[in-house]
SERO-4910 file (N, C-alpha, C, O; in steps of 0.05 Angstrom, whole numbers):
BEGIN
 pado doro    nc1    nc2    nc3   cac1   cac2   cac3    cc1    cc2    cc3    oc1    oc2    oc3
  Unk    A     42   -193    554     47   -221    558     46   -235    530     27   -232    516
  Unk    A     72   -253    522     57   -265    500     66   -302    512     79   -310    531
  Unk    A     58   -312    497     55   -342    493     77   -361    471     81   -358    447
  Unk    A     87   -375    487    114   -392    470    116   -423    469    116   -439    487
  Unk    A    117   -424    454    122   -459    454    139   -467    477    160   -455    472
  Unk    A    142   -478    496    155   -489    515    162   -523    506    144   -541    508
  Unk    A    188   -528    498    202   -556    492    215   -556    513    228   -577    515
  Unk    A    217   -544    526    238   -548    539    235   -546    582    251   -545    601
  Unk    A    198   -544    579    184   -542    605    199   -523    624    204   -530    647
  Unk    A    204   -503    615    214   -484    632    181   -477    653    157   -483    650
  Unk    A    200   -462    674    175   -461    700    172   -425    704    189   -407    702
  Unk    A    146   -427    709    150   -397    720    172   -383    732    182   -394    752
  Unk    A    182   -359    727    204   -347    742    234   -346    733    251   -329    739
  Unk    A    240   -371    715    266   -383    706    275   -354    679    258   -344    663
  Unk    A    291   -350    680    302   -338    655    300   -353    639    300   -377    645
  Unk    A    297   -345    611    300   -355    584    311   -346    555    321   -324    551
  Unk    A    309   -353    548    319   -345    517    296   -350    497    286   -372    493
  Unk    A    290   -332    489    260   -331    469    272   -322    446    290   -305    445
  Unk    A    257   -341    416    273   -333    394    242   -333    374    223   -346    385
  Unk    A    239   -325    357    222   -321    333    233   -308    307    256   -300    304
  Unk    A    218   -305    291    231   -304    258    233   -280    254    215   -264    257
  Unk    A    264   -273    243    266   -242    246    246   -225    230    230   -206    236
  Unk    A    253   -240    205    228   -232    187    208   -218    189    203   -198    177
  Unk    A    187   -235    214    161   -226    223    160   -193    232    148   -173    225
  Unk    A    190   -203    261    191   -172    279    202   -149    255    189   -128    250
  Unk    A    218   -152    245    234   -132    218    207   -117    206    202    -93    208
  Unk    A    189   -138    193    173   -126    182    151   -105    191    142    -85    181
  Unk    A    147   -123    221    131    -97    242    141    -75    258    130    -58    272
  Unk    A    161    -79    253    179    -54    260    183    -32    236    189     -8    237
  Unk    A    178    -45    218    175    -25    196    153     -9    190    151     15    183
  Unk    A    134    -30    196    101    -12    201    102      4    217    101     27    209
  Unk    A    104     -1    243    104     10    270    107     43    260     91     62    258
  Unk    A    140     36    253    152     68    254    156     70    223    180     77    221
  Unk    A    147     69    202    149     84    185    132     88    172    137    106    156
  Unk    A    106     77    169     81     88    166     77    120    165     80    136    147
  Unk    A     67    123    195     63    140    210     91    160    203     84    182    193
  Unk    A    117    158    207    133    178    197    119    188    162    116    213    158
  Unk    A    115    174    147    120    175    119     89    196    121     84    218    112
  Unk    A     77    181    135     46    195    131     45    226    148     27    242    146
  Unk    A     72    229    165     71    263    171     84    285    153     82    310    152
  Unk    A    102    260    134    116    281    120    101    290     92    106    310     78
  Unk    A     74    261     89     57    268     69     41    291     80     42    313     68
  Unk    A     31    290     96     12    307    105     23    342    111     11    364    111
  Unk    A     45    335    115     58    363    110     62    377     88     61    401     81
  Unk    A     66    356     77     69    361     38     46    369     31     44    392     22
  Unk    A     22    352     34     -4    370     24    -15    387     31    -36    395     20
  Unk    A     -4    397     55    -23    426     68      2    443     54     -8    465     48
  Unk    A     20    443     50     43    457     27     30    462      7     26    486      2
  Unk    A     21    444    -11     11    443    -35    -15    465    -35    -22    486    -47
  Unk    A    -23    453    -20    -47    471    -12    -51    507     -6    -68    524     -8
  Unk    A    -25    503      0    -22    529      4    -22    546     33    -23    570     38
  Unk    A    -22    520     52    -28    529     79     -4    542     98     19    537    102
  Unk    A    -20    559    105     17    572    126     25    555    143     15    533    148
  Unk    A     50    565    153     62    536    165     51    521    187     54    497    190
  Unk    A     37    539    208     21    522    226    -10    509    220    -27    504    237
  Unk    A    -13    506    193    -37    493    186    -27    472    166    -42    455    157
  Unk    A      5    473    156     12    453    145     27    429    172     32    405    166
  Unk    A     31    439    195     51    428    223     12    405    237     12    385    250
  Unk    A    -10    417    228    -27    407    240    -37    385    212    -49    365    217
  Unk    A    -30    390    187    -44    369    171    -20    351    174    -21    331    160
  Unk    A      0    354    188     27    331    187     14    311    215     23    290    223
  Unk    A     -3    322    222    -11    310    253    -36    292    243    -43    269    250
  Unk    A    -49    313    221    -68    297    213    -63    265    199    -76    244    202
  Unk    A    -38    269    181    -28    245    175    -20    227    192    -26    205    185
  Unk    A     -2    229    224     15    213    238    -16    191    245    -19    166    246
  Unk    A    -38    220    249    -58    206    263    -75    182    240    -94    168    247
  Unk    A    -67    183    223    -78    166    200    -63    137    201    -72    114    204
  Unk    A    -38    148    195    -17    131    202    -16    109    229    -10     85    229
  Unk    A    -22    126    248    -35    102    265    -57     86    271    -59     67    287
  Unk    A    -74     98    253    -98     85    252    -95     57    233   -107     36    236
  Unk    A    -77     65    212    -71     44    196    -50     26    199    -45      8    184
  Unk    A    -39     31    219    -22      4    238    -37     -7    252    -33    -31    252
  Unk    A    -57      1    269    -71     -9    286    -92    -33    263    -94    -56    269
  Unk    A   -101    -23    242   -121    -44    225   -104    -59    215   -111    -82    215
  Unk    A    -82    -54    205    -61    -74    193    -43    -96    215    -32   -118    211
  Unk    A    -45    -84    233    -38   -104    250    -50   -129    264    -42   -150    272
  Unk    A    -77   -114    264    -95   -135    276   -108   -159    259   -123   -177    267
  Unk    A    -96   -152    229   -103   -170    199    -78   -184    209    -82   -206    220
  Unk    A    -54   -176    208    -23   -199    212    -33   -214    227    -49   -214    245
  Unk    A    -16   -231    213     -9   -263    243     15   -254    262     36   -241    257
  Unk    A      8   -264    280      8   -259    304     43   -273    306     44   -292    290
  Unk    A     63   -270    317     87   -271    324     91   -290    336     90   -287    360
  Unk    A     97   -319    327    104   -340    344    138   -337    356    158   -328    343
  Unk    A    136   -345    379    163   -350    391    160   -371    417    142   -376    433
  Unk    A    187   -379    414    202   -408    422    221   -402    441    240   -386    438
  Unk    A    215   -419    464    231   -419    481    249   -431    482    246   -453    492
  Unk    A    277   -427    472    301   -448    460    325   -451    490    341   -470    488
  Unk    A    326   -436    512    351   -447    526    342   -430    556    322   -415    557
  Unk    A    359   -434    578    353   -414    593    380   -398    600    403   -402    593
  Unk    A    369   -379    615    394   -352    615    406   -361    647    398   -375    665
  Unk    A    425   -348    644    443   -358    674    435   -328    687    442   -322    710
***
């Protein structure tokens, strides 16, 4: 569920058109999914480095995804929060 400025007193149930700053969503879409990508392919990289065979380098790539999410989850809950506006309704 999220919460929108209503100018336009739309009522429960009505279709609408909801708009907010691309900016904001772009940028959390970038966290979202590329964090966590970047941080499996690190983590694969260093159990490589390391010298690990390949199913102990396939588990430190897991170890990263899982890092990776941990650090969207704290970084997200620091962002501000996604305003959006209810600008028209939908037919």
């Amino acid at each position: 569920m999220v919460r929108a400025e209503n100018k336009i007193f739309a009522q429960p149930g009505e279709r609408i058109i909801l708009e907010s700053e691309t900016g904001v969503i772009t940028r959390t879409a970038l966290m979202v999914y590329m964090i966590p990508v970047a941080l499996l392919f690190i983590g694969y990289g260093i159990g490589a480095a390391l010298g690990f065979e390949q199913d102990m380098c396939i588990a430190s790539s897991g170890v990263g995804v899982a890092i990776g999410a941990a650090l969207v989850v704290l970084i997200g809950n620091k962002q501000k929060k996604i305003d959006f506006r209810i600008t028209g309704y939908r037919n």
